[in-house]
C-alpha positions in Angstrom: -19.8 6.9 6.2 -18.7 4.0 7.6 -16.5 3.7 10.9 -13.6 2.6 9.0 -14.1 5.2 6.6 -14.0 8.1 8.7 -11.2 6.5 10.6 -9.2 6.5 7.1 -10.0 10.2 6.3 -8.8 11.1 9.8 -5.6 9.7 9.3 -5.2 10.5 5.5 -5.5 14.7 6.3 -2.6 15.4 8.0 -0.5 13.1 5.4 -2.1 15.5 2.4 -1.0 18.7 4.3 2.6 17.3 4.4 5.5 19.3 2.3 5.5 17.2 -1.0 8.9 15.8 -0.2 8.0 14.6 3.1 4.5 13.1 1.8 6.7 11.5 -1.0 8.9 10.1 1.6 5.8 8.6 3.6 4.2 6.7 1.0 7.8 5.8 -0.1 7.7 4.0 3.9 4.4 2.5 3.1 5.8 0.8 0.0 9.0 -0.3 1.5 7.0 -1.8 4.6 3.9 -3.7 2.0 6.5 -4.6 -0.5 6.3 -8.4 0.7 2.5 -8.2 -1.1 3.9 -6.9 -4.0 6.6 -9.9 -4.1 4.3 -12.6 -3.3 2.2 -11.2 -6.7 5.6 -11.5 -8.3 6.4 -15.0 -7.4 3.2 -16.2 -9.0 3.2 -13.6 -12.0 5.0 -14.4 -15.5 9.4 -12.8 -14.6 9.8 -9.4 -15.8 13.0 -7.7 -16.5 12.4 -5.4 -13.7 11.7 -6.4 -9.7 9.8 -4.4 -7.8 12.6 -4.5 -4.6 15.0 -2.8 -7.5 12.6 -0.2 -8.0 12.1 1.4 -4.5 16.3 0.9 -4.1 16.0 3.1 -7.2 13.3 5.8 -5.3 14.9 5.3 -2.2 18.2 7.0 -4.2 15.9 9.5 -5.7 14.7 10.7 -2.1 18.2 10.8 -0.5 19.7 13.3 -3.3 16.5 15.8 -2.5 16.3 16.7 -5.9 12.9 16.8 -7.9 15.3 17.9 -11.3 17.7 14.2 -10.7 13.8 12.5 -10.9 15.1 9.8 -13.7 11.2 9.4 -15.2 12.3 6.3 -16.6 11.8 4.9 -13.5 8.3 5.7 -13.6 8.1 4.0 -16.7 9.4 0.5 -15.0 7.3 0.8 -12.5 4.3 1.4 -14.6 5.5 -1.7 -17.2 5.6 -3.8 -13.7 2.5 -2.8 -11.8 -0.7 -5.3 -13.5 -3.3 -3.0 -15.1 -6.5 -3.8 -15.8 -6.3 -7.6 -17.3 -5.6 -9.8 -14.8 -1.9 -11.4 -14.6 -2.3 -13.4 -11.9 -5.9 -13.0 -10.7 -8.4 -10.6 -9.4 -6.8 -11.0 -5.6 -2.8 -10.9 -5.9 -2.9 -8.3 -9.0 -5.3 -5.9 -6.8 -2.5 -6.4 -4.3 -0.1 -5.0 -6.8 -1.7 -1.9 -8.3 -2.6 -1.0 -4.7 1.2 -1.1 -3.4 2.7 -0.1 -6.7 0.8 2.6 -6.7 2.2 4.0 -3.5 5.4 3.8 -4.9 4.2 5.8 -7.9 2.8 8.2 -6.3 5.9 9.0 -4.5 7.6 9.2 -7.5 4.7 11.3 -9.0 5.3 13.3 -6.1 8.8 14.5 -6.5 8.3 14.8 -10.2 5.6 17.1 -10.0 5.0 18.9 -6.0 3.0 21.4 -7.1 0.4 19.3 -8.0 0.4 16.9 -5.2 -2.7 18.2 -3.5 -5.1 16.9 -6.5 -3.7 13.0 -5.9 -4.9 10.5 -3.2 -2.4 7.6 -3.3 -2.6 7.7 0.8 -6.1 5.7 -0.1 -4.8 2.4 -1.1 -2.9 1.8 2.0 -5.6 0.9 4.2 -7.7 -0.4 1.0 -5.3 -3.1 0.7 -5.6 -4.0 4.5 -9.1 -4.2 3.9 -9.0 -6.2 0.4 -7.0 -8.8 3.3 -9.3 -8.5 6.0 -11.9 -9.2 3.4 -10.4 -12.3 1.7 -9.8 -13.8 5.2 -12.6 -13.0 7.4 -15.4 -13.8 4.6 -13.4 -15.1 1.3 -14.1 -12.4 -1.3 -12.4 -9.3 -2.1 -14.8 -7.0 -1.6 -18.3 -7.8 0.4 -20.0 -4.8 -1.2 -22.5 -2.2 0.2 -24.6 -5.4 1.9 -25.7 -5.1 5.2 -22.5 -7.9 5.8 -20.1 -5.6 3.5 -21.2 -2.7 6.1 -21.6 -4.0 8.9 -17.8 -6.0 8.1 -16.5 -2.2 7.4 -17.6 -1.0 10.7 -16.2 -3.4 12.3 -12.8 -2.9 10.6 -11.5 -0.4 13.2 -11.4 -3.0 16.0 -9.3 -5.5 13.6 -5.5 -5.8 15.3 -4.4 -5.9 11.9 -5.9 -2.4 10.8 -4.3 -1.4 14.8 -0.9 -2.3 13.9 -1.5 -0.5 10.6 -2.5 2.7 12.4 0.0 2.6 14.9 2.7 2.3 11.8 1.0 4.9 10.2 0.7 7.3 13.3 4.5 6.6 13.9 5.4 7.5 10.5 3.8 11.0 10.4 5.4 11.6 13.6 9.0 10.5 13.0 8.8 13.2 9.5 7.1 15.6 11.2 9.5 16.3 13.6 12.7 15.4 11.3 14.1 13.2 13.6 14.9 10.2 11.1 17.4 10.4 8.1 16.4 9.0 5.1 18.5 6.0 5.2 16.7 5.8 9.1 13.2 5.9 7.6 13.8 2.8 5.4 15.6 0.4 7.7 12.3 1.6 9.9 9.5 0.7 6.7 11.8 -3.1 6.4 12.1 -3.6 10.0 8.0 -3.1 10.0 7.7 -5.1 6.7 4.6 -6.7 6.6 5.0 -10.5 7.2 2.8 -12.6 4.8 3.5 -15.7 7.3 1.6 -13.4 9.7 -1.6 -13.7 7.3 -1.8 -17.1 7.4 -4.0 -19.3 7.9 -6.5 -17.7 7.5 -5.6 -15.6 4.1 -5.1 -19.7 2.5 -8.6 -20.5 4.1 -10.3 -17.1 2.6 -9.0 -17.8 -0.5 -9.8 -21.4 -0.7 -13.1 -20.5 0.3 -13.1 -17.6 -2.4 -12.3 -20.2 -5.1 -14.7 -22.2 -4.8 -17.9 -19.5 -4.6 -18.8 -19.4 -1.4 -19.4 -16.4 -0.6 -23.1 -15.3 0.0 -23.5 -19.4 -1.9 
């Protein structure tokens, strides 16, 4: 296990013992705050009737009323008509992007629809495998580095990246704030869009990674 690994299962246990409402509500935070990924897919992908920033005001709703029986699964069904699936829309970058952060919002949804069998489903995962799909674009231009000795020697290095640090102090900060009930619903939002990940913040060197992804450099 790498060290970024074991960091990741440290922070993902006390998030799968959480009440199913609650861990609804937390990966409901995580999509509000890497929705900005999900739009920047959107902008380059072919308009749909549905926007992902609809959606989550539509969960957001869902979570206020507390009520698993109001779940309209239609929603699920937009979300799952917006989120790319296995053919690429855009390309293998911007549409892994997408699954990962539509998936959290999914698996909220999945979530209050069906709490008793929560504990089977890891959606948790893809919030710090989309930092690292990031990291990996802009520190070696590719999305995934593989089990090389760069790929794991790049994942144990991941701990000490101030990006993945911001990302576990949002995270940490999260967990606390539900466990202790001291934020509303309406609170935790304005929290997750205050803390909205900033794609300006990325650059330059996503544009560089990515340039330097296109034109097969990595490992050339």
């Amino acid at each position: 296990m790498t060290n970024f690994e074991a960091m990741c299962a440290q922070l993902e246990a006390p998030v799968t013992r959480m009440p199913p409402a609650k861990r609804a509500l937390f990966l409901l935070a995580y999509a509000q705050r890497l929705a900005p990924l999900f739009e920047e897919y959107e902008r380059k992908a072919p308009r749909r009737s549905e926007r992902f920033d609809g959606i989550l005001d539509q969960l957001w709703r869902v979570a206020a009323r507390g009520a698993a029986t109001a779940v309209d699964k239609s929603i699920l069904e937009a979300l799952e008509t917006l989120i790319p699936g296995e053919d690429w829309v855009v390309d293998g970058f911007y549409d892994a992007l997408a699954q990962n952060v539509g998936g959290l919002a999914a698996g909220a949804l999945e979530i209050m629809l069906n709490p008793v069998e929560a504990s089977v489903w890891r959606p948790e995962a893809a919030i710090f495998d989309t930092i690292r799909l990031l990291l990996a674009e802009m520190r070696l231009g590719c999305t995934d580095p593989g089990d090389t000795t760069e790929g794991r020697s790049f994942d144990d290095s991941l701990p000490g990246e101030p990006l993945v640090e911001e990302e576990r102090r949002f995270w940490l900060g999260t967990v606390t704030w539900l466990e202790s009930d001291a934020a509303s619903t309406e609170d935790l939002r304005r929290h997750a869009v205050c803390n909205a990940l900033k794609m300006a913040d990325l650059q330059p060197a996503l544009a560089l990674g990515l340039a330097k992804d296109r034109a097969g450099a990595w490992q050339r």
